[in-house]
C-alpha positions as CSV (number, residue, x, y, z in Angstrom):
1,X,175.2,88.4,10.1
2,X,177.5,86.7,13.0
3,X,180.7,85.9,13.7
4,X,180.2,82.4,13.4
5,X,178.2,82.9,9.8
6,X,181.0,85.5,8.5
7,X,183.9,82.2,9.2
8,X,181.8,79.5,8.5
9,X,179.3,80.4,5.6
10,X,176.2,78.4,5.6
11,X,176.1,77.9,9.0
12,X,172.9,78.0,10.6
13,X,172.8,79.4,14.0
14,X,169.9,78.0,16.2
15,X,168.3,81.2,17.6
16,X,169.1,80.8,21.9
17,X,166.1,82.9,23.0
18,X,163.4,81.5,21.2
19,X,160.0,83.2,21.8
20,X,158.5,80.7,23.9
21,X,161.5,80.3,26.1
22,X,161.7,84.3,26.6
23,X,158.1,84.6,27.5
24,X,158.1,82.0,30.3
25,X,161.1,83.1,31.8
26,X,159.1,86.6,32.2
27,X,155.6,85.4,32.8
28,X,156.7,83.2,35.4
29,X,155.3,84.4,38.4
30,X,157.6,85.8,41.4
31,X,158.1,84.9,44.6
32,X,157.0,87.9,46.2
33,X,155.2,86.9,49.8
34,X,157.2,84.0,51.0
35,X,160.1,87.0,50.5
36,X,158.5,89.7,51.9
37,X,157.8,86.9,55.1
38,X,161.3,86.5,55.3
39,X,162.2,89.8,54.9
40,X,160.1,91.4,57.3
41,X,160.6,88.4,60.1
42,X,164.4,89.0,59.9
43,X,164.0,92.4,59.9
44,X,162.0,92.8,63.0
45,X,164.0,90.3,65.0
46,X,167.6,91.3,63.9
47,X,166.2,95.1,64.5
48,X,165.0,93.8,67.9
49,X,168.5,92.1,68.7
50,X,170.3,95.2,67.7
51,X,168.1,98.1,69.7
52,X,168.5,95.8,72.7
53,X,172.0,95.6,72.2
54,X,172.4,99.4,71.4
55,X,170.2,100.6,74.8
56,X,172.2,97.7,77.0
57,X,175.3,99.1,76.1
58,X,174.3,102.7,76.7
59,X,173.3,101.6,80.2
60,X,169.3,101.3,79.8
61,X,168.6,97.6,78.4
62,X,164.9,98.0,77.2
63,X,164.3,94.3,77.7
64,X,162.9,93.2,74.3
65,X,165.3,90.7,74.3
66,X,166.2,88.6,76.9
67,X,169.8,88.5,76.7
68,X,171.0,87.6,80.2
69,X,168.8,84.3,80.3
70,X,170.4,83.6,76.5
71,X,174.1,84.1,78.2
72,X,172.7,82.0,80.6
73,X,171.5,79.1,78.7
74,X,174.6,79.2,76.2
75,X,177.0,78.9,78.9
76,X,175.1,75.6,80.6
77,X,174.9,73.9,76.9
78,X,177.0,72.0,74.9
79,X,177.7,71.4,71.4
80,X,176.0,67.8,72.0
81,X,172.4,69.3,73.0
82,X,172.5,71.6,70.2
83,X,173.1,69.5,67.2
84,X,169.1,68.6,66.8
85,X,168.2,71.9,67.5
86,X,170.3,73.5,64.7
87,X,168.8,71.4,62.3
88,X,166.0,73.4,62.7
89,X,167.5,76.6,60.9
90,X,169.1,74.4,58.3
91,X,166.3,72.6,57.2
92,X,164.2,76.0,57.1
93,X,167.0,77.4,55.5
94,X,167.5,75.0,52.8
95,X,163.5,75.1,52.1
96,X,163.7,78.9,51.7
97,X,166.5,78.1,49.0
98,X,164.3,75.8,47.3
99,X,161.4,78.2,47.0
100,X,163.4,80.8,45.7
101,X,165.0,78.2,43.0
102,X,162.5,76.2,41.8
103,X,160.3,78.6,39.3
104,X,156.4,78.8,40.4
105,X,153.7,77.2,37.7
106,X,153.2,80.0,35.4
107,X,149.6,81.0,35.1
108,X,149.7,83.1,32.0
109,X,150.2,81.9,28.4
110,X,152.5,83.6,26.3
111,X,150.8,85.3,23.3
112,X,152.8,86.0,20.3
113,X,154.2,89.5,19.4
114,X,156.1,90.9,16.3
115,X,157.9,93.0,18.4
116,X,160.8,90.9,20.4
117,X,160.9,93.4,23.7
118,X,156.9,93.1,24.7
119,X,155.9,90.0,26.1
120,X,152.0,89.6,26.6
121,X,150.2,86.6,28.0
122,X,146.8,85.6,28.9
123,X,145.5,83.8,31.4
124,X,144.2,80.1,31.5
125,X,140.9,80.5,32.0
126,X,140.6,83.3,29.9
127,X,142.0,81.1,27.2
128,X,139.9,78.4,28.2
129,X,136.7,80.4,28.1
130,X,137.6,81.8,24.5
131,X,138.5,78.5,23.3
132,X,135.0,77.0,24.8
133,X,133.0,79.9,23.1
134,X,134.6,78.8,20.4
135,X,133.9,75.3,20.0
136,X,130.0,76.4,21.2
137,X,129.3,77.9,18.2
138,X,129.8,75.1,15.5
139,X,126.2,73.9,14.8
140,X,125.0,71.1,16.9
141,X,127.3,71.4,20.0
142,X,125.2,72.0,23.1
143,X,127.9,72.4,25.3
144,X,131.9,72.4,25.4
145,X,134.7,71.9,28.1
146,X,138.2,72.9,27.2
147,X,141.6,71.5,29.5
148,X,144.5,72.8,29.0
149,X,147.3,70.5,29.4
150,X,151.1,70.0,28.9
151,X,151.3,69.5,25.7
152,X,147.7,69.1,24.2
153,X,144.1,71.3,24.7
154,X,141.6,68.8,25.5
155,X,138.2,69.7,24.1
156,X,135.2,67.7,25.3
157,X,131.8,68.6,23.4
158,X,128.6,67.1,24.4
159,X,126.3,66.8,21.6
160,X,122.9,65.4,20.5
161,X,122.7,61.4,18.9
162,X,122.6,62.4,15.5
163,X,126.7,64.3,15.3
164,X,129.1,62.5,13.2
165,X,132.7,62.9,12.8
166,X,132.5,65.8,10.4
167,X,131.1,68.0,13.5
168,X,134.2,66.7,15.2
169,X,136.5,68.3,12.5
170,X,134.6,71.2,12.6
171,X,134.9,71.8,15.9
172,X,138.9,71.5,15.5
173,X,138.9,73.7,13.2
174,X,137.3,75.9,15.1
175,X,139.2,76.0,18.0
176,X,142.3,75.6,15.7
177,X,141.4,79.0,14.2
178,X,140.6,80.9,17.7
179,X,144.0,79.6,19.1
180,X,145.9,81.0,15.8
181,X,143.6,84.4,16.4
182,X,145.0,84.5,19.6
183,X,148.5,83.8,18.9
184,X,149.1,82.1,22.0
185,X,152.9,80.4,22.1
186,X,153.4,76.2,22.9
187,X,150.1,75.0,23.1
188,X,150.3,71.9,21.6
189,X,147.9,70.2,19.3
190,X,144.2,70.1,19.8
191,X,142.2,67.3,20.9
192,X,138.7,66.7,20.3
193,X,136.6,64.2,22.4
194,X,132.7,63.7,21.6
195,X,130.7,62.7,24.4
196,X,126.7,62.1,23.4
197,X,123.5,63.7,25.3
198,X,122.4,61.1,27.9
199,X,125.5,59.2,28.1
């Protein structure tokens, strides 16, 4: 029981970390190589900078960096000249922020577990091709194309002239039953489209 519930009783507390809502945070995929490229760019040129620095000031520059002609160059320019070319580093700066904020498209979907510590997902087109096999093997559907979108699966069957709208509801069903087999988390509903051999 909570706090809330033991001074207000029959309060219902909306659960904050809802299933769904866990499993995309952690399925959402990471932003691993445009880090790593950052990381290993600043890396070499700030160790660069700093060995050159280090051997100039023990008396042997190595000349990785040329140093002198950037004394040279800062002392000849004014604030003026480098107001366009800062905006460089700001607007590459700014787009590294972005990319680390905004989450990438999450390519797994979540899958339902009784325990709330493991979080499992499959993949689209895994999910696709089970859902597809699925719809294949009600009787008279020769073939079967499954999209997943926002908030609906989109199943397209093709299927001879004689299918009526019970085949339709079959195939529904079936897919309805594989996607609750699976367990997967925010599908949506599903949609079945009948497209006819020839047309």
């Amino acid at each position: 029981m909570t706090t809330l519930q033991q001074i207000l009783p029959g309060a219902v507390v909306a659960p904050r970390d809802t299933g769904l809502r866990r499993a995309s945070r952690v399925l959402r995929p990471a932003r691993t190589l445009p880090g790593a490229l950052v990381a290993l760019t600043l890396t070499a040129g700030l160790g660069a900078t700093a060995a050159e620095v280090v051997s100039a000031l023990l008396g042997a520059p190595l000349g990785w960096v040329p140093v002198d002609e950037a004394v040279a160059l800062a002392g000849r320019t004014t604030w003026q000249d480098t107001a366009s070319v800062a905006l460089l580093p700001v607007v590459a700066g700014t787009l590294m922020l972005l990319l680390a904020i905004v989450p990438g498209r999450c390519t797994l979907v979540p899958v339902e577990t009784s325990d709330p510590l493991i979080v499992i997902g499959i993949t689209r087109s895994g999910l696709r091709r089970t859902l597809c096999a699925a719809a294949q093997q009600v009787a008279g559907v020769d073939k079967a194309r499954v999209r997943l979108r926002r908030r609906t699966i989109e199943v397209t069957v093709t299927t001879g002239a004689e299918s009526s709208g019970q085949m339709l509801r079959q195939v529904g069903t079936a897919v309805g039953d594989r996607l609750a087999g699976v367990g997967t988390l925010g599908t949506g509903e599903v949609v079945v489209r009948l497209r006819r051999r020839g047309a």
